[in-house]
PyMOL CGO cylinders between C-alpha atoms (Angstrom):
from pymol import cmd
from pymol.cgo import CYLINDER

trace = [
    CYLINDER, -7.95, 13.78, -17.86, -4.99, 15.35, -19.33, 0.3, 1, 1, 1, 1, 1, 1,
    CYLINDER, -4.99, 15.35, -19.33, -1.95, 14.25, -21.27, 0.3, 1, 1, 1, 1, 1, 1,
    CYLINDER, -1.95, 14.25, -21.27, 0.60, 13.27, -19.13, 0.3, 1, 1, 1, 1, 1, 1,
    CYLINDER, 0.60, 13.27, -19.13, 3.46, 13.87, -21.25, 0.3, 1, 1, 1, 1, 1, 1,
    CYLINDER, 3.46, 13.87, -21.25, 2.66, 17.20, -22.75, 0.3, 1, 1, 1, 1, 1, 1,
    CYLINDER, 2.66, 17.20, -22.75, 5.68, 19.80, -22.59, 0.3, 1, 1, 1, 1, 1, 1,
    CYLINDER, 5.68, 19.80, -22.59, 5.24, 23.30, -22.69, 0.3, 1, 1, 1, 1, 1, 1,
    CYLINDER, 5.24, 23.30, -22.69, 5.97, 25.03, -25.89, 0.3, 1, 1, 1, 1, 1, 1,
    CYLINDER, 5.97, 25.03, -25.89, 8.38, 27.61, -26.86, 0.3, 1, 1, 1, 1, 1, 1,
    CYLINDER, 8.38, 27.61, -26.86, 6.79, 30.63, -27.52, 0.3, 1, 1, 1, 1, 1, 1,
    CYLINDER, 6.79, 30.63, -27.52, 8.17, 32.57, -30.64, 0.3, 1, 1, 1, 1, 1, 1,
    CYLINDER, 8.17, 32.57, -30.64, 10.44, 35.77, -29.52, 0.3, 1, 1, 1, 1, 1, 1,
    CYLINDER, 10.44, 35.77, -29.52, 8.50, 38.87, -29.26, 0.3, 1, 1, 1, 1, 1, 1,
    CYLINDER, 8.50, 38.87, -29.26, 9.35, 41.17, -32.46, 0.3, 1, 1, 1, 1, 1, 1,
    CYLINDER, 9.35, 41.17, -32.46, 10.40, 45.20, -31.65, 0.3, 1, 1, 1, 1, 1, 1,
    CYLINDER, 10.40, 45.20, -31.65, 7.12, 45.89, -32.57, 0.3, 1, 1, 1, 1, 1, 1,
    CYLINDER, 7.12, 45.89, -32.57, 4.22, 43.92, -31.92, 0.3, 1, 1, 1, 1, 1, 1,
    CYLINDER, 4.22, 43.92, -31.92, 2.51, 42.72, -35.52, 0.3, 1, 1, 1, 1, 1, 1,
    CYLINDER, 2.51, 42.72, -35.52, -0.44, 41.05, -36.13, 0.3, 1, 1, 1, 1, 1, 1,
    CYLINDER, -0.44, 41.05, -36.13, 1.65, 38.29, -37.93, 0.3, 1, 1, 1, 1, 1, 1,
    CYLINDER, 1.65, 38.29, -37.93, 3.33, 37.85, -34.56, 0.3, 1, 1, 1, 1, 1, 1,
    CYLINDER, 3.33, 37.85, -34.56, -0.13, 37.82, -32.33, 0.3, 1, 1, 1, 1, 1, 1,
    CYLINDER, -0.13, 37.82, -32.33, -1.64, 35.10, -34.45, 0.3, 1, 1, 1, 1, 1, 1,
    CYLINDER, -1.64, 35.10, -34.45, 1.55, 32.77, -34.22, 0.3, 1, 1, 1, 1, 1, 1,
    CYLINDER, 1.55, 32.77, -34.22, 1.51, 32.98, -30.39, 0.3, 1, 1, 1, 1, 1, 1,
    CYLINDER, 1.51, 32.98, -30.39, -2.04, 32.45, -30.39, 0.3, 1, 1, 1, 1, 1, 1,
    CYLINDER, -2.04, 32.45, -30.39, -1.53, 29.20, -32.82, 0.3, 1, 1, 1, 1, 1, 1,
    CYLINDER, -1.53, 29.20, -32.82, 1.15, 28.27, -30.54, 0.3, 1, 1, 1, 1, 1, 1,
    CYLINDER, 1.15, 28.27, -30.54, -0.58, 28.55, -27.15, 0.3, 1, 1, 1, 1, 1, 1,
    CYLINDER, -0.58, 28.55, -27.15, -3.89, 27.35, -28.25, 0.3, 1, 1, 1, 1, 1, 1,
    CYLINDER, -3.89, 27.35, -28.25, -2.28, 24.50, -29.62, 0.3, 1, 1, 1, 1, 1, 1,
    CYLINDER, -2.28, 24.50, -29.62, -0.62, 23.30, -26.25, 0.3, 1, 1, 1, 1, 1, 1,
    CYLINDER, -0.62, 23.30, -26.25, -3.97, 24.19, -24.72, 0.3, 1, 1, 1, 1, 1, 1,
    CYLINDER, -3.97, 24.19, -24.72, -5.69, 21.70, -27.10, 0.3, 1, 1, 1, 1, 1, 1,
    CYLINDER, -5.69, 21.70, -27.10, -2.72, 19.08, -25.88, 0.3, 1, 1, 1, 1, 1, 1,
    CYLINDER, -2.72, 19.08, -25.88, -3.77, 19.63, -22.35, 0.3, 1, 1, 1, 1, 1, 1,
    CYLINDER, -3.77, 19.63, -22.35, -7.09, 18.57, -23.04, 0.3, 1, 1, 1, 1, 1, 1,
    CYLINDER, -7.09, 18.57, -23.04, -6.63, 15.76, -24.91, 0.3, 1, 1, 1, 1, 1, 1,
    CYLINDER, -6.63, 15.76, -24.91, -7.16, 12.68, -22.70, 0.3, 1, 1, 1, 1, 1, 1,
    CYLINDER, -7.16, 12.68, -22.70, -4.92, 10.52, -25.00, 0.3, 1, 1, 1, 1, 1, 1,
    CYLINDER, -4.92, 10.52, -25.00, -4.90, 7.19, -26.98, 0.3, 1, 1, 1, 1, 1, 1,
    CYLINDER, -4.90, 7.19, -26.98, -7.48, 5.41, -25.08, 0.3, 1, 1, 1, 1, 1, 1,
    CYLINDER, -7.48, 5.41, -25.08, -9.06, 2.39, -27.55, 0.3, 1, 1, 1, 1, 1, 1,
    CYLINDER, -9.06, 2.39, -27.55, -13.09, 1.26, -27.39, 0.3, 1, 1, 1, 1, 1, 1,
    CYLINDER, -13.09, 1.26, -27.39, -13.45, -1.47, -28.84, 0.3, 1, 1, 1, 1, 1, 1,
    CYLINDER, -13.45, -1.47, -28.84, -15.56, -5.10, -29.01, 0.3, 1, 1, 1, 1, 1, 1,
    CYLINDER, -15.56, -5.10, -29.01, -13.58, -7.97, -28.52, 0.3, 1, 1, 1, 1, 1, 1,
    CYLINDER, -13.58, -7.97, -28.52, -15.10, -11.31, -30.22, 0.3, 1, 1, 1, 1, 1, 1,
    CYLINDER, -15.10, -11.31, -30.22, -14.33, -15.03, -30.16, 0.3, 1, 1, 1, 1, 1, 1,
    CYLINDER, -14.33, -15.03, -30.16, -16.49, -16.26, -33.31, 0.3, 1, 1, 1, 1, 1, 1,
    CYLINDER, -16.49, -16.26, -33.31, -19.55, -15.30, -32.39, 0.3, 1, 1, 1, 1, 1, 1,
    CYLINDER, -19.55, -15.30, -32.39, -19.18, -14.76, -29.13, 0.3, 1, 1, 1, 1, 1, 1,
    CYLINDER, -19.18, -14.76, -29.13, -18.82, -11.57, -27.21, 0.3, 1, 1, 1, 1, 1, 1,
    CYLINDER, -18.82, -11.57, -27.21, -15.93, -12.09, -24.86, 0.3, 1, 1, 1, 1, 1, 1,
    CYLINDER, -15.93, -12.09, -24.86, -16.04, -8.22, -23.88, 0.3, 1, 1, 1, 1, 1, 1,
    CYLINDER, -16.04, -8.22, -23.88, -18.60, -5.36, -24.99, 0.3, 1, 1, 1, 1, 1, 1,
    CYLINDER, -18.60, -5.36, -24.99, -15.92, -2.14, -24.74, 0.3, 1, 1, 1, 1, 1, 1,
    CYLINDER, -15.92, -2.14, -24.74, -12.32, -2.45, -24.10, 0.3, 1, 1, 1, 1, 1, 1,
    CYLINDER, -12.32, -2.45, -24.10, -10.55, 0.50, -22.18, 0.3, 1, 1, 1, 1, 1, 1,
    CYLINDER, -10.55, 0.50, -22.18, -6.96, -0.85, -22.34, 0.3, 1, 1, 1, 1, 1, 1,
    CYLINDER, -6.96, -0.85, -22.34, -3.96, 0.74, -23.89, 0.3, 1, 1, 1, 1, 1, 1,
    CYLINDER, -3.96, 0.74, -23.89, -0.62, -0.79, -23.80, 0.3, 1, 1, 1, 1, 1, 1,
    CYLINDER, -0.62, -0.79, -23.80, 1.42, -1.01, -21.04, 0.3, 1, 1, 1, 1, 1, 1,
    CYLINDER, 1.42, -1.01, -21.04, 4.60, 1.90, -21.29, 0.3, 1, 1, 1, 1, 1, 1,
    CYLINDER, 4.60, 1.90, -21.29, 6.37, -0.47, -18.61, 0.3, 1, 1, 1, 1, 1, 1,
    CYLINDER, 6.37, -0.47, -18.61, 5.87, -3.85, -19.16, 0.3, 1, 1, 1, 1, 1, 1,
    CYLINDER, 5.87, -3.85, -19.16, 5.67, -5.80, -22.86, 0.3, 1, 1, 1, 1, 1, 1,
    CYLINDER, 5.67, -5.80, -22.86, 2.54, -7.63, -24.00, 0.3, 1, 1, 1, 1, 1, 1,
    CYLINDER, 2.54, -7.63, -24.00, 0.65, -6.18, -20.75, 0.3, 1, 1, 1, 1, 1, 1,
    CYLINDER, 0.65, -6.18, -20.75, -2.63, -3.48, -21.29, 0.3, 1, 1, 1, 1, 1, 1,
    CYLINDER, -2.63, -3.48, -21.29, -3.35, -0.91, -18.58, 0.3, 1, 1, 1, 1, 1, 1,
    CYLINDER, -3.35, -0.91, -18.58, -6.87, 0.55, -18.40, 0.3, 1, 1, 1, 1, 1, 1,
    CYLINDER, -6.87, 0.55, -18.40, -6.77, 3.60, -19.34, 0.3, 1, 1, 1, 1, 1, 1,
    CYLINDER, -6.77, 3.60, -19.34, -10.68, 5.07, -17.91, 0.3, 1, 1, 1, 1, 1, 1,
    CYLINDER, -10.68, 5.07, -17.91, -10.45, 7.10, -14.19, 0.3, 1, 1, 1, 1, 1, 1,
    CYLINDER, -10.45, 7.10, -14.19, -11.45, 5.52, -10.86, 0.3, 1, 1, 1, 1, 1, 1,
    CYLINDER, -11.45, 5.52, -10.86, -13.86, 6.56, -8.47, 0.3, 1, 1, 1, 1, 1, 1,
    CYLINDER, -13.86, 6.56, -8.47, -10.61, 7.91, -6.71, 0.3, 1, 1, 1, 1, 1, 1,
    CYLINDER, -10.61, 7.91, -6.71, -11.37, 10.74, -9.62, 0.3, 1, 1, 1, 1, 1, 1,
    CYLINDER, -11.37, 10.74, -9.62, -15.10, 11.37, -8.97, 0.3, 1, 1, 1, 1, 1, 1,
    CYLINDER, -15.10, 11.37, -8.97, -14.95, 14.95, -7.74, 0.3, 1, 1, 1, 1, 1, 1,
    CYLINDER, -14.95, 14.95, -7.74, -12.89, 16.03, -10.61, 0.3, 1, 1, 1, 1, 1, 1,
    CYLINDER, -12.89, 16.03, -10.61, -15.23, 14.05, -13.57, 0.3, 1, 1, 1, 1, 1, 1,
    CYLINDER, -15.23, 14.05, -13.57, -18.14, 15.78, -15.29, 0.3, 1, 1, 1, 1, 1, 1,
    CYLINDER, -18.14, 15.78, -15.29, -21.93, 14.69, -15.40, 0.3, 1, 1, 1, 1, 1, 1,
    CYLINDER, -21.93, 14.69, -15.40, -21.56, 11.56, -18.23, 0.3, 1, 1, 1, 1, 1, 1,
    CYLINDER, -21.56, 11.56, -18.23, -17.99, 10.80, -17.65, 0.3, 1, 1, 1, 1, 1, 1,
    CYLINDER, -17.99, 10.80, -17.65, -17.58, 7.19, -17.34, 0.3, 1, 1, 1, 1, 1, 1,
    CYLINDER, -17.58, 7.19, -17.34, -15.38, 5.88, -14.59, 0.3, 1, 1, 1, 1, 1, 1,
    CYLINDER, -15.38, 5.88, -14.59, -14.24, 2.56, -13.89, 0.3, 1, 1, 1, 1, 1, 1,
    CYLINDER, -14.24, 2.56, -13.89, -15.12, 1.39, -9.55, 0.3, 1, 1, 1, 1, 1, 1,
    CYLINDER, -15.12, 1.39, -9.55, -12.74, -0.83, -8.35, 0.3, 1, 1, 1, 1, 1, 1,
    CYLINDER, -12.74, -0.83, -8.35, -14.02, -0.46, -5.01, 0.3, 1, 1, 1, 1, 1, 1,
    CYLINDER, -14.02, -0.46, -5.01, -17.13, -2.12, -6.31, 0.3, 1, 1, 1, 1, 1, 1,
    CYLINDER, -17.13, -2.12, -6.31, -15.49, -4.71, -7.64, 0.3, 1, 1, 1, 1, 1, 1,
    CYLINDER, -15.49, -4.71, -7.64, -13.93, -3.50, -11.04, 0.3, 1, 1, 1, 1, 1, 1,
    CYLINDER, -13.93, -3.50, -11.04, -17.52, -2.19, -11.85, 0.3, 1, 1, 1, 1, 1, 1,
    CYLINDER, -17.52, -2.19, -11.85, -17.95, 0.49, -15.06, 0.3, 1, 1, 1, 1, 1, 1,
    CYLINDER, -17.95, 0.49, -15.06, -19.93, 3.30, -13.88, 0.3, 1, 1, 1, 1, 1, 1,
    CYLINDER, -19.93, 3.30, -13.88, -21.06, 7.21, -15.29, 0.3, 1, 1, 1, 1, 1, 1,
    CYLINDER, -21.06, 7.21, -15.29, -21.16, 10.08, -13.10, 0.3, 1, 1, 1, 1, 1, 1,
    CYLINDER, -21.16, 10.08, -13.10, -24.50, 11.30, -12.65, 0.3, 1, 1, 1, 1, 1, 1,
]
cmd.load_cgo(trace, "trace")
């Protein structure tokens, strides 16, 4: 699951004569947005407690970008299954909000 707001980079202008200096910069640069792309984002994990009591054992929720005081949960759906890996964790809402890894 990529970044969502990731913009490409500039890539540094190409000198008259190609230098090693200038091969290593555009390789920074472009493994850099690379690494971006990859990056699935903030997502929290976290147990939520009420004294002693568990209210919730992992917490996938980031806040909302639309709407104040409101969390969004941030794992993909089964609509995502063909594209996760073996041990990706998905959340089912088909099965009624159910947490689930691909096998």
């Amino acid at each position: 699951m990529a970044q969502a707001n990731v913009i490409a980079p500039r890539l540094p202008n190409p000198p008259e004569e190609y230098t090693q200096a200038y091969t290593e910069q555009l390789l920074r640069v472009i493994s850099l947005y690379f690494n971006q792309l990859d990056n699935p984002g903030p997502i929290s994990a976290a147990t939520q407690r009420n004294g002693t009591k568990i209210t919730a054992g992992l917490s996938f929720a980031q806040p909302s970008p639309t709407t104040p005081n409101t969390y969004v949960i941030s794992l993909p759906t089964q609509a995502d299954y063909a594209n996760l890996r073996v041990g990706d964790v998905y959340y089912d809402t088909a099965a009624g909000n159910v947490l689930k890894v691909k096998v």
